[in-house]
C-alpha positions in Angstrom: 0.0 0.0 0.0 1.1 3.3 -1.1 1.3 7.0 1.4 -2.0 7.7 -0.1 -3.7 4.6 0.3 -2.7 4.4 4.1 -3.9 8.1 4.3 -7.0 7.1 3.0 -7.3 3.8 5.3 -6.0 6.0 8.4 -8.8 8.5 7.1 -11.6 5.5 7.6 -10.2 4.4 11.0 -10.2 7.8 12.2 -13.8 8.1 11.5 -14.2 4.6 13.0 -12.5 4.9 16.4 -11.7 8.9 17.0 -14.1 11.3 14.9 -18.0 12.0 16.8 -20.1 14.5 15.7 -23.3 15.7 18.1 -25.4 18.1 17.1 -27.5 18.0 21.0 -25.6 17.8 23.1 -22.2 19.2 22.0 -19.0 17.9 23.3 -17.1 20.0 26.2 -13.6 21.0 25.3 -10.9 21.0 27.3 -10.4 24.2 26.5 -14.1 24.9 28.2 -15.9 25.6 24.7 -18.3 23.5 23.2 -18.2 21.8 20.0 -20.4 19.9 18.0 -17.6 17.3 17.0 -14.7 15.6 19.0 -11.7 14.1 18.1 -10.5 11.4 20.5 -7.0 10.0 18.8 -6.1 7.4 21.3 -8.3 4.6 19.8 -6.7 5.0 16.3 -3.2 5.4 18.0 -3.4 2.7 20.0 -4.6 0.5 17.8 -2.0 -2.2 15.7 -3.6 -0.7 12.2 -3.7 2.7 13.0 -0.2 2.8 14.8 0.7 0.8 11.7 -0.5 3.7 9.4 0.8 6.7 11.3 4.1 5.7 11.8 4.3 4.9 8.1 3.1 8.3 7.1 5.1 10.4 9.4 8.4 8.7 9.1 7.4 9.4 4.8 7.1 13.0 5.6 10.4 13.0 8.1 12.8 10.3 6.0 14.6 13.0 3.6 14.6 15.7 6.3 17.8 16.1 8.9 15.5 15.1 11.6 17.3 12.5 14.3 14.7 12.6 16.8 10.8 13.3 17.5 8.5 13.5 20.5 6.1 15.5 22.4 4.3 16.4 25.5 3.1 13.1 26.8 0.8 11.8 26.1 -0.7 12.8 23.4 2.5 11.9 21.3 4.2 9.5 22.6 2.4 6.5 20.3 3.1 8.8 17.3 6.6 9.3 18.4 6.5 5.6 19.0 5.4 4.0 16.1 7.1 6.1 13.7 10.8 5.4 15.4 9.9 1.6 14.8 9.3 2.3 11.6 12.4 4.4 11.1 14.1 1.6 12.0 12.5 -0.9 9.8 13.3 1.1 7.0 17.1 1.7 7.9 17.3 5.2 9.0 16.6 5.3 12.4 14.9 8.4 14.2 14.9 8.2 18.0 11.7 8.5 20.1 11.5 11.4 23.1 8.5 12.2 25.8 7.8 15.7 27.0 6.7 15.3 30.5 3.8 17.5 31.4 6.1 18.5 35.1 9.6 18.3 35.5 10.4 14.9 37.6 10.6 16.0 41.3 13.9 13.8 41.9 16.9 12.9 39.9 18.2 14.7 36.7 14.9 16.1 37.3 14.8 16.4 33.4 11.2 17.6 31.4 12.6 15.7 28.1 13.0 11.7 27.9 15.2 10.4 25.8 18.3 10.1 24.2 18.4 13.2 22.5 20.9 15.7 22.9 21.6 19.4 22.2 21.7 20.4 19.2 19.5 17.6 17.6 17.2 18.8 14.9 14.0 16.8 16.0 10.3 17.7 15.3 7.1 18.0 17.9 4.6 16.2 17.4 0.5 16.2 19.0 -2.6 14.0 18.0 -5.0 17.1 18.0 -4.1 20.6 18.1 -7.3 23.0 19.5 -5.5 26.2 20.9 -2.0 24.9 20.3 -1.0 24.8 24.0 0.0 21.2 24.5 2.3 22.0 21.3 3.7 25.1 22.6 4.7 23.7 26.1 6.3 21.0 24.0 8.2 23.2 22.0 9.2 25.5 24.8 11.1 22.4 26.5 12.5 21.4 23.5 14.0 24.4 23.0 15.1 24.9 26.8 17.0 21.6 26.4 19.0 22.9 23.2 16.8 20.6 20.8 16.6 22.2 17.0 12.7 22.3 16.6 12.3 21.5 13.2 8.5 21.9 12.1 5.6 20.1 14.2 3.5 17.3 12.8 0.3 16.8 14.2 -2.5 13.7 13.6 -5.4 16.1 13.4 -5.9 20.2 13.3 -9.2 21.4 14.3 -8.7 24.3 12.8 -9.8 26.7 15.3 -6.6 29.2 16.1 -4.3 26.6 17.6 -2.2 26.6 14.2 -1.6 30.6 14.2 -0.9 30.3 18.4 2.1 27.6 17.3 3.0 30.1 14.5 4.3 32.4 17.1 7.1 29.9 18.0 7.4 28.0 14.8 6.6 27.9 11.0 6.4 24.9 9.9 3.4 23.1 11.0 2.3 20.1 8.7 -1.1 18.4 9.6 -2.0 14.9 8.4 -5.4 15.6 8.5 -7.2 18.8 8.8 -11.3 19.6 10.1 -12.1 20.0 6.8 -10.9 17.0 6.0 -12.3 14.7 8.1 -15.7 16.4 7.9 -16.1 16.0 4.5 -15.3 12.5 4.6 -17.6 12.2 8.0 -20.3 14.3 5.5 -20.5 12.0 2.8 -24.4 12.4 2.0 -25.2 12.9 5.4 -26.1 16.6 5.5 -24.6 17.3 8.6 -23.4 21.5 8.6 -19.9 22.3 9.5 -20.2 24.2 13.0 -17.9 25.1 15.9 
């Protein structure tokens, strides 16, 4: 199977295990708002298929880049980071896997990055959903504070509601797999639901 046919097969599973659209009620955010859809990416990332999938498509959009490492805040990325290091490694050029804890360990090196990754390492951030961009920012923040080269940030799904521009502050290349529109067209197909916040 090709990159586009395991887009389009990560595409159905997505709509299978992660996508829900309500129109009463709507879903609560963590953010606090409301929506009328909700992406949950843990099924499809934890599943053998869909981890299958993803690490096949990120390590294709990674493999002729400089990129020796990737990770992000825990734990939204770490199956990402995951699967796509084992299948770096399959393929014979190897890209490491690092977590971004969400607090610094109390004890120890006390580190906020996991890993073997080192300073000066151009790695890129990943994120299964980015809403307002947060989780991504923290992510690249620590990176950053640990010497890591942030290349670009590669997230599963981008709801396309401001968390893009908020990364854009810290970083300019951000390359989605799937976008909102995306998915809800798919989700759509002859069922008449209207795209809403």
């Amino acid at each position: 199977m090709d990159i586009n046919g395991m887009k389009a097969r990560l595409a159905e599973i997505i709509l299978e295990k992660t996508f829900r659209y309500s129109d009463d009620p709507p879903f609560r955010l963590v953010s606090g708002r409301t929506s009328n859809y909700y992406f949950n990416c843990k099924p499809t990332m934890l599943d053998p298929e869909g981890m299958h999938l993803i690490g096949n498509i990120i390590f294709d959009m990674i493999e002729d880049s400089a990129i020796t490492a990737i990770g992000g805040l825990t734990l939204g990325a770490d199956p990402m980071a995951n699967a796509t290091s084992l299948i770096s490694y399959q393929k014979g050029r190897p890209v490491k896997a690092f977590i971004v804890r969400k607090d610094a360990k109390g004890h120890g090196t006390k580190s906020s990055v996991e890993g073997n990754v080192e300073p000066g390492e151009r790695v890129a951030i990943l994120d299964d959903v980015i809403t307002t961009g947060g989780s991504t920012i923290t992510a690249i923040e620590r990176a950053r504070d640990l010497g890591l080269d942030v290349d670009r940030v590669i997230v599963l799904v981008d709801r396309e509601e401001g968390g893009r521009e908020n990364i854009e502050q810290y970083i300019d290349r951000i390359e989605p797999v799937f976008t909102r529109t995306e998915i809800m067209k798919l989700h759509q197909g002859g069922k008449g639901h209207d795209e809403k916040q």
